[in-house]
N, C-alpha and C positions, 0 to 999 in steps of 0.2 A: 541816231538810233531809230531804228524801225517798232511804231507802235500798234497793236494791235488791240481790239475791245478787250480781251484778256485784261491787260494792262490798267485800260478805264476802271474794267467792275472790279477789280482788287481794290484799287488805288483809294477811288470815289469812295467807297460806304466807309472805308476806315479813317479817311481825313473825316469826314462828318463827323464821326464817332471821338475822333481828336481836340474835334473844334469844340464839340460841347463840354466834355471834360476839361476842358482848358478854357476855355469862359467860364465854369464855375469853378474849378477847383486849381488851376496849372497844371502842368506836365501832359501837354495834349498830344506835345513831339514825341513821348513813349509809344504812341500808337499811331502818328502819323508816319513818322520818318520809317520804322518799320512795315509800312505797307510798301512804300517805295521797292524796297531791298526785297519785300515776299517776292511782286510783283516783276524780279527781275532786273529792277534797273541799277547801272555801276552804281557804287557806292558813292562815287563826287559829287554823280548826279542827282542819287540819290537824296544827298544833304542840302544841294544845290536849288533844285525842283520842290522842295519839303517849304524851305525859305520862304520861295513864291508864295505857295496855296497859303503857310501859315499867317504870313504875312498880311492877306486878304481879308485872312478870319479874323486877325488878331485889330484890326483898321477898326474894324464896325463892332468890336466889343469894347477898344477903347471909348471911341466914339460916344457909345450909351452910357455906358462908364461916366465918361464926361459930363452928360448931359444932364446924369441923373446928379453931380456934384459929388460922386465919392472919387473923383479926383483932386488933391487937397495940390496946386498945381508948382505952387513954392519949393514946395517940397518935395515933390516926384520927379521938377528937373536938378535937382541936386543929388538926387537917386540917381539918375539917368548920368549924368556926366560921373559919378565915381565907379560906376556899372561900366560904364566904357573905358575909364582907369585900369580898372581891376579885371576886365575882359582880355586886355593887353599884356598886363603881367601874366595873365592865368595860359594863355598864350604861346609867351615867353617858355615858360616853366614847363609846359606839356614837351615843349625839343629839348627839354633836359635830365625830366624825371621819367624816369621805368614804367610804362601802361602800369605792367605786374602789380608794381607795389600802391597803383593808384587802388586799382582794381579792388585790391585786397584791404586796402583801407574803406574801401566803399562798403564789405561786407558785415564791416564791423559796425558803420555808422548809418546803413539804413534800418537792420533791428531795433536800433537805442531810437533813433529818428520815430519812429511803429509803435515803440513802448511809451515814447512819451504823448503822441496822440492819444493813444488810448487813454493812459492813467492821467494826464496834465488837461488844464481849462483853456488850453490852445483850440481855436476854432469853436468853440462855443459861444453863446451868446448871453453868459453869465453874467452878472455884473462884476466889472473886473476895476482895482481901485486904478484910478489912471495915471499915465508918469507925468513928470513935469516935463513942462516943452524941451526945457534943453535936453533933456533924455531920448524922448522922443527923437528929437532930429538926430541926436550921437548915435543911435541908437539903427534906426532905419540908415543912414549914412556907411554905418560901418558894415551894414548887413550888405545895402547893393554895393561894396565894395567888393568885399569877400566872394560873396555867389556871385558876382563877375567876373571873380576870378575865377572861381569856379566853371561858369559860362566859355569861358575862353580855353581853357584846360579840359572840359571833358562835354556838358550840357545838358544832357537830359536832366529832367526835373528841375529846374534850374524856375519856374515859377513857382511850384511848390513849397521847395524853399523855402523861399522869399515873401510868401503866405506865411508859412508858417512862424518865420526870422520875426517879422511886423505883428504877428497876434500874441504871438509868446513872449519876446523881450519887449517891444515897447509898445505891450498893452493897446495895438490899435484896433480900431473896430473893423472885423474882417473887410466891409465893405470896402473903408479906405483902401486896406492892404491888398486888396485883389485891384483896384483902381490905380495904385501908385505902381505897380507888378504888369499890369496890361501896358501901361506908359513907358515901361522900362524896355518889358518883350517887346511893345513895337519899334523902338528907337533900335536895338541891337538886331531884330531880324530886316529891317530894311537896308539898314551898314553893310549885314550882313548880303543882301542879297543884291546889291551893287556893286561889291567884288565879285561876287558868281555871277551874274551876266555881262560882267566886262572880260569875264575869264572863258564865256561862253558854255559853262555847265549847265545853264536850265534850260531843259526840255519844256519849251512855253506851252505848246497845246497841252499836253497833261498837266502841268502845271493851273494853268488858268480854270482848265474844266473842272481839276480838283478842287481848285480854289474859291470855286460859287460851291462847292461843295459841304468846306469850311464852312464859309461864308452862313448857310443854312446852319450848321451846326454850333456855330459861334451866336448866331442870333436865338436859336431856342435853347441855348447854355442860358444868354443870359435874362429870357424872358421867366427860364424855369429859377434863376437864383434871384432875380427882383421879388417874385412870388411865390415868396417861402421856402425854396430850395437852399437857403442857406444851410440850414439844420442837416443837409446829406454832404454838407463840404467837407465834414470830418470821414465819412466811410467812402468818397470817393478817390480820398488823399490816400486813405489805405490802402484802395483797390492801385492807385497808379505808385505809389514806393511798392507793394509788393510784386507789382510786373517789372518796375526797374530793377530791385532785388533778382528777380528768376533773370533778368537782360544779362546784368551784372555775372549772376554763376557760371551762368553759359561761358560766357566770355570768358573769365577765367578757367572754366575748366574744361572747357569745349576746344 
């Protein structure tokens, strides 16, 4: 594929704009993978090339992540291997069930998803009574199961989720659940993006220049949610399910 600056200035501000909403809040790929596809490029590549940049940004927000200790590490590779479980069935299942009816399930359970931010103590920094361990692990366990299947079957939003899955049933402190959520996304888009350069789908140069692009926008994601940016991780979850919601309509009705 023939690249032109066109390509750069599309691509580049919206991966920025992906990487910081996805260092604080998940679903960065709502607004990165569709710059790809504005900007022109096939769709394989599109998904292919997305992988790379994400991939780059998603490295150095684990990393801080890390550093700062809300990676709880026990317990996020137990995330991480039923996440690639459930990535595999979910997989499976998408060459056997109807887009349509996915689709259309989708529409019904991103509203409910919307209402219950709003109304519920999900993503707030209330004091919430906390579960007992063993809940906890069932708990987070069963969720990167499910939304890896999910992940494997469809994907967008697929961190959000999983924010969400970890603050609302088992009670965890957002920080953890964005930290155990960064360990997961990077283990599945690295997988993921070793099958797409053995398949020869990423476009490296756009790729790589998008992905210092990330990269920026991953790192002031998460200098803005170390300080004090937690408090907007409920209205930016709303801001990315309602652009999956409008993704979603289209799709099906488009």
């Amino acid at each position: 594929m023939t690249l032109t600056l066109l390509h750069f200035l599309i691509v580049c501000p919206l991966v920025f704009l992906g990487g910081f909403v996805d260092a604080v809040a998940g679903g960065g790929g709502l607004i990165s993978l569709p710059a790809y596809l504005i900007a022109g490029v096939p769709v394989h590549m599109s998904i292919a090339t997305n992988k790379l940049s994400s991939s780059m940004g998603t490295t150095l927000t684990t990393v801080r992540y890390a550093r700062r200790g809300f990676i709880p590490w026990r317990q996020a590779a137990l995330c991480v291997a039923l996440a690639f479980v459930g990535s595999s069935l979910g997989a499976k299942l998408a060459l056997k069930l109807d887009a349509e009816v996915f689709t259309l399930l989708m529409l019904v359970i991103l509203p409910l998803v919307a209402l219950y931010v709003l109304r519920g103590k999900a993503l707030t920094q209330e004091e919430r009574p906390p579960c007992s361990p063993r809940r906890t692990w069932v708990v987070s366990a069963l969720a990167a199961l499910f939304i890896g299947a999910y992940d494997g079957f469809y994907g967008p939003g697929t961190g959000t989720f999983l924010i969400l899955a970890l603050t609302a049933l088992a009670h965890m402190e957002i920080t953890k659940a964005n930290g155990i959520t960064k360990a997961i996304n990077l283990t599945t888009n690295l997988s993921a993006l070793a099958v797409f350069l053995a398949g020869g789908q990423v476009i490296l140069t756009l790729g790589l220049v998008a992905g210092c692009f990330g990269i920026l926008g991953n790192y002031l994601g998460t200098r803005f949610f170390f300080h004090g940016g937690v408090k907007f991780v409920k209205p930016l979850i709303l801001v990315v399910l309602a652009i999956f919601f409008v993704k979603v309509m289209s799709q099906f009705f488009g």
